[in-house]
MARBA-3410 file (N, C-alpha, C, O; in Angstrom, 1 decimal):
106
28.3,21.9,27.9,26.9,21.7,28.3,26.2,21.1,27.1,25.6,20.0,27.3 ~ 26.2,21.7,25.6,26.0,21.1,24.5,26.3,19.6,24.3,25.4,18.8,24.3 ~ 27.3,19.3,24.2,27.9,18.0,24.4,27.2,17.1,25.0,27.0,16.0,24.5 ~ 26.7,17.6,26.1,26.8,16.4,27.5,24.8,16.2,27.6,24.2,15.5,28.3 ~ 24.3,17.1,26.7,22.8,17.2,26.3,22.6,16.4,24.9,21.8,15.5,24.8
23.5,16.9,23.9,23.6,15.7,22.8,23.8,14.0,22.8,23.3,13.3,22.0 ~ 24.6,13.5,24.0,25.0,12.6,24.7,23.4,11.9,25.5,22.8,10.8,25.3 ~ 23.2,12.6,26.0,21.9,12.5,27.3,20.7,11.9,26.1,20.0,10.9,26.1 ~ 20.7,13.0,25.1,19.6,12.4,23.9,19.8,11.3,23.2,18.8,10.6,22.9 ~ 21.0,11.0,22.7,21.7,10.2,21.6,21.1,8.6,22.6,20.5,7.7,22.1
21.8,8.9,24.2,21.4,7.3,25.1,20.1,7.3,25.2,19.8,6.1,25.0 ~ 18.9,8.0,25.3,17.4,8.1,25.5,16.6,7.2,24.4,15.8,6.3,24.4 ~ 17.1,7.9,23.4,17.0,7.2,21.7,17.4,6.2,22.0,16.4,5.5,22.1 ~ 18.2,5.7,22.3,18.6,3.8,21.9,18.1,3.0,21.9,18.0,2.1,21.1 ~ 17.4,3.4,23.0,16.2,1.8,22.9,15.2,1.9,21.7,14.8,1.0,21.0
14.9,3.0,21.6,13.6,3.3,20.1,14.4,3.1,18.9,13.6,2.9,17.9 ~ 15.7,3.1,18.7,16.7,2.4,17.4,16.3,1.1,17.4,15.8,0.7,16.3 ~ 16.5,0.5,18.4,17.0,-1.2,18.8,15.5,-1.7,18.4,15.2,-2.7,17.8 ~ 14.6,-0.9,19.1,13.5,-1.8,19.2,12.6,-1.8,17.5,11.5,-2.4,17.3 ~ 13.4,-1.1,16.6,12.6,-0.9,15.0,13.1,-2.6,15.0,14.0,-3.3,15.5
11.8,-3.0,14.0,12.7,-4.3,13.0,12.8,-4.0,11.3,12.0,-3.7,10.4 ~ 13.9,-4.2,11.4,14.7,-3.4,9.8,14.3,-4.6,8.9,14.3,-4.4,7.7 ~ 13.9,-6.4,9.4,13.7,-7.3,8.2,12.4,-6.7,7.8,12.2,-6.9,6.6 ~ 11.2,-6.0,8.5,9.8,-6.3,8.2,9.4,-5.5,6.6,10.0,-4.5,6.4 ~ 8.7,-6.0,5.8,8.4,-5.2,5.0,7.8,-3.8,4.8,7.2,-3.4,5.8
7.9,-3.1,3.9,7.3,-2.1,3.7,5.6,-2.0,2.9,5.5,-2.4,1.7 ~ 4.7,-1.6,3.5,3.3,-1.9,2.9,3.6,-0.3,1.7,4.4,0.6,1.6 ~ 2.7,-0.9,1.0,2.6,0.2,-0.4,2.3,1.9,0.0,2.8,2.8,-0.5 ~ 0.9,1.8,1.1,0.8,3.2,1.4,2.1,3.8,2.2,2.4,5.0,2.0 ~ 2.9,2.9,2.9,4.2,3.3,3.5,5.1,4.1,2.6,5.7,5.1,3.0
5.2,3.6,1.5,6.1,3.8,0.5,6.0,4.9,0.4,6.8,5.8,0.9 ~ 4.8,4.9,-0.4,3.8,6.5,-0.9,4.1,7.6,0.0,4.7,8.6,-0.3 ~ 3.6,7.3,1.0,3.9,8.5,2.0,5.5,9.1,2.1,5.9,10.3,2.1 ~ 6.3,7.8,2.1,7.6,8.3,2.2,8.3,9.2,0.9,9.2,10.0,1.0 ~ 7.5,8.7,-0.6,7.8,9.3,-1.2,7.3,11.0,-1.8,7.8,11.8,-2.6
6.0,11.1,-0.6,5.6,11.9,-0.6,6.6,13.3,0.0,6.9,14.3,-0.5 ~ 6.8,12.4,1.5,7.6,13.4,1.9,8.7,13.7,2.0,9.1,14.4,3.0 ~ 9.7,12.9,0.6,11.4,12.4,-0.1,11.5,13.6,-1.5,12.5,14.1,-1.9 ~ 9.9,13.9,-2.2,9.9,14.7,-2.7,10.2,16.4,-2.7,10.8,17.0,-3.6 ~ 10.0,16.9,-1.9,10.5,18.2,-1.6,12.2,18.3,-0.9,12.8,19.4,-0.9
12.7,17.1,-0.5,13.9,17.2,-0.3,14.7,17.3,-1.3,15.7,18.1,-1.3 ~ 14.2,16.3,-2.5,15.3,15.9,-3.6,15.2,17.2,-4.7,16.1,17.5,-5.6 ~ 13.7,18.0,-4.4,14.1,19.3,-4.9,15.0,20.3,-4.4,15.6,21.1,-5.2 ~ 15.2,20.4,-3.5,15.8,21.0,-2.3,17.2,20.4,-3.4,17.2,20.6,-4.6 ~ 17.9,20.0,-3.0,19.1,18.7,-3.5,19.4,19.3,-4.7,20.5,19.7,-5.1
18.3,19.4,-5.4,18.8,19.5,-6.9,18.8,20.5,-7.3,18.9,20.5,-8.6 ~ 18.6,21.8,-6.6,18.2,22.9,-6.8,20.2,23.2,-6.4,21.1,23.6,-7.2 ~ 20.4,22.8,-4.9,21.6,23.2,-5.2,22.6,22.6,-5.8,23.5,23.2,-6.4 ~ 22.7,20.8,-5.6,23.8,20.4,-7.0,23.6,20.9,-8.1,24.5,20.5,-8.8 ~ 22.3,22.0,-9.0,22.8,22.6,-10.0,23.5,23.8,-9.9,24.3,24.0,-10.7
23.3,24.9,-8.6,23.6,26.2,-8.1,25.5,25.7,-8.3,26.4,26.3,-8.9 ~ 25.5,24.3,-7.5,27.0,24.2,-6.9,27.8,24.3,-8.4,28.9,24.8,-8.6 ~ 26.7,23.2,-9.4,27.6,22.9,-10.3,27.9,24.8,-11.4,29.1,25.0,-11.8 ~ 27.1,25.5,-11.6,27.0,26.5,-12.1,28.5,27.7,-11.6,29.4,28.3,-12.3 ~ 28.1,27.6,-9.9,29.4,28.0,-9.2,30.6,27.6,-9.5,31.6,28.3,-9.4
30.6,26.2,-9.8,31.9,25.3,-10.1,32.5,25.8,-11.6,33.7,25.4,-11.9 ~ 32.0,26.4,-12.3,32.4,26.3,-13.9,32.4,27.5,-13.8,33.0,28.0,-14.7 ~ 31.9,28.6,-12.8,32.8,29.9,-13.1,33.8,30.1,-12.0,34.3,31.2,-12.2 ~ 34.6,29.4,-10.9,35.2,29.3,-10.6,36.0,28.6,-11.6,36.9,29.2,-12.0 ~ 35.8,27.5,-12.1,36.7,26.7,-13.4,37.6,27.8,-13.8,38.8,28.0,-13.7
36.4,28.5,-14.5,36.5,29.5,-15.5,38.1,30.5,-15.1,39.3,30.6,-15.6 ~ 37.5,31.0,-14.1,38.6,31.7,-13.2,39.8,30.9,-12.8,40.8,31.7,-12.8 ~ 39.9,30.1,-12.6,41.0,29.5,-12.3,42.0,28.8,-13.8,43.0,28.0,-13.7 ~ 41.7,29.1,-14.8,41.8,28.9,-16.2,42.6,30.0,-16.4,43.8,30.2,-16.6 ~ 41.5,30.8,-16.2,42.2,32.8,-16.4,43.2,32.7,-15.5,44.3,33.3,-16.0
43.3,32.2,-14.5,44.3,32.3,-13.5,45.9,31.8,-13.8,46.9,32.4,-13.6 ~ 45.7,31.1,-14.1,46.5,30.0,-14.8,47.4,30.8,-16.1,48.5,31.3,-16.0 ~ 46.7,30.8,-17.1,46.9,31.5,-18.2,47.5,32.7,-18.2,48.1,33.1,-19.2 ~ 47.3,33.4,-16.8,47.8,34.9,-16.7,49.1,35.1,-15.9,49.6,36.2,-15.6 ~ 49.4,34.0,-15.7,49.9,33.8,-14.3,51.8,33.9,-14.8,52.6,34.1,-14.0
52.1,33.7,-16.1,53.0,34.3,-17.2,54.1,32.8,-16.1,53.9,31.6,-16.0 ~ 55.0,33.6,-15.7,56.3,32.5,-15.0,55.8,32.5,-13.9,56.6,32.0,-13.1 ~ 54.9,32.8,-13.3,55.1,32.6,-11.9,54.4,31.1,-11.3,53.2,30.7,-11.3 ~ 55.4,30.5,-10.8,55.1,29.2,-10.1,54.1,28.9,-9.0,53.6,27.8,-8.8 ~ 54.1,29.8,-8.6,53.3,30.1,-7.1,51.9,30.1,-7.8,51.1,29.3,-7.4
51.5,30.9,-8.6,50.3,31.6,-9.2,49.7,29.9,-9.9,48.6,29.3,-9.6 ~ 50.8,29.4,-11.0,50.3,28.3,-11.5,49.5,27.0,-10.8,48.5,26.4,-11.1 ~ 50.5,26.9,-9.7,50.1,25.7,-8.8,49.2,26.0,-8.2,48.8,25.1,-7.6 ~ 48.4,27.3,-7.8,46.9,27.6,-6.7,46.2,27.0,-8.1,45.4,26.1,-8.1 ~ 46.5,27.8,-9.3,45.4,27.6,-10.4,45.0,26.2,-10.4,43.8,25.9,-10.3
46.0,25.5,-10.5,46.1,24.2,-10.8,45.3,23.0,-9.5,44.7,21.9,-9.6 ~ 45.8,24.0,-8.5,45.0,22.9,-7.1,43.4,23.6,-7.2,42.6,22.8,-7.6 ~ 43.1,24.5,-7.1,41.7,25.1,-7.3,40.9,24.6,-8.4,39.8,24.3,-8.2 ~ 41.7,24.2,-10.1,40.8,23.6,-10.5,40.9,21.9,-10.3,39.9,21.4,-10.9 ~ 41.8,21.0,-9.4,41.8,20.1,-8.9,40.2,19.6,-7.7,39.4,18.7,-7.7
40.4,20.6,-7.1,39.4,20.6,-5.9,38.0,20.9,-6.4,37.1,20.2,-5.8 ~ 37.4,22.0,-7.5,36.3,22.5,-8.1,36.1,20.7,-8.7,35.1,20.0,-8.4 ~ 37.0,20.3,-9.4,36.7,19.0,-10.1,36.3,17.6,-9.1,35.4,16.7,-9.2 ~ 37.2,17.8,-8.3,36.7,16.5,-6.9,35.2,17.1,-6.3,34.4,16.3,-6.0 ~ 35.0,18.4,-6.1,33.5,18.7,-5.3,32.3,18.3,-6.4,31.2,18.1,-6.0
32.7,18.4,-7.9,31.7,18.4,-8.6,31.8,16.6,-8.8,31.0,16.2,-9.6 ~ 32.4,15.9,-8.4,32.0,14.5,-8.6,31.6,14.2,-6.9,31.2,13.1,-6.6 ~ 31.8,14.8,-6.3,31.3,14.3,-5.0,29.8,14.2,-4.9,29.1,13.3,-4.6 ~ 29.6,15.8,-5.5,28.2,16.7,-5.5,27.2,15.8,-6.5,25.9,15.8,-6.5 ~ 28.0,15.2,-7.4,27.2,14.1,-8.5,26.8,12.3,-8.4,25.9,11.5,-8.6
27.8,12.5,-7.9,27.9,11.0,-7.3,27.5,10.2,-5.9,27.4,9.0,-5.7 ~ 27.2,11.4,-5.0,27.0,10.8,-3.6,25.5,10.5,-4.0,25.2,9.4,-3.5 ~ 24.7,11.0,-4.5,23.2,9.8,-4.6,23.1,8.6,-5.4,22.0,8.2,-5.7 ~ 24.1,8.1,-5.9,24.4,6.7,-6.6,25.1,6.1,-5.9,25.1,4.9,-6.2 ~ 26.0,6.4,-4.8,26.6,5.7,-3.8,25.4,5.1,-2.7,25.1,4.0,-2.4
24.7,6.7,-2.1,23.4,6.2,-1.5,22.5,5.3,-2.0,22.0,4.4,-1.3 ~ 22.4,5.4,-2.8,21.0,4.2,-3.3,21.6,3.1,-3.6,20.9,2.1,-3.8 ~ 22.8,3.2,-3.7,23.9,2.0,-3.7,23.6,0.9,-2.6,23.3,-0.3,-2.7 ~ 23.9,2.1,-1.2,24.2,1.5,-0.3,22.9,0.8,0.4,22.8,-0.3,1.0 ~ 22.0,1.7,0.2,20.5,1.7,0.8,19.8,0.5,-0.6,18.7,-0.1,-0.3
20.1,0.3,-1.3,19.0,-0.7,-2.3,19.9,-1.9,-2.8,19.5,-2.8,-3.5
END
């Protein structure tokens, strides 16, 4: 039922997509406003890419200890090793995806 209501909305919308024009300019009070209300998002944003990154370096941290403790055991080494692999890909995702955006968008 969800589905087929997401669907029903998504076709209703179409014509109000199509009918925007994306060449026309932006007037200055436009801007303003948007930046008005782009502001509390990018707090929002940055509040948690620092939480995430904070989280990330005591997971590091642990996964270090993990490693280190982990004496012969192979099994133990390689989670350490993929956990601090993955902490290292989410913290460049988490850094990087608003320089891809503004990439893509400007």
């Amino acid at each position: 039922m969800n589905k087929a209501l997401l669907v029903m909305l998504l076709l209703l919308s179409l014509p109000m997509v199509l009918a925007v024009d994306f060449d026309e300019d932006i007037s200055e009070e436009d801007k303003a406003t948007f930046d008005n209300i782009l502001e509390p998002v990018m707090k929002i944003y940055n509040f948690i890419k620092y939480s995430a990154t904070v989280l990330a370096v005591v997971f590091l941290v642990f996964a270090g200890v993990t490693f280190i403790m982990s004496g012969n055991d192979q099994a133990k080494r390689e989670s350490a090793k993929m956990m601090g692999t993955y902490i290292v890909i989410g913290l460049i995702i988490i850094w990087v995806a608003p320089l891809i955006v503004q990439y893509l968008v400007g």
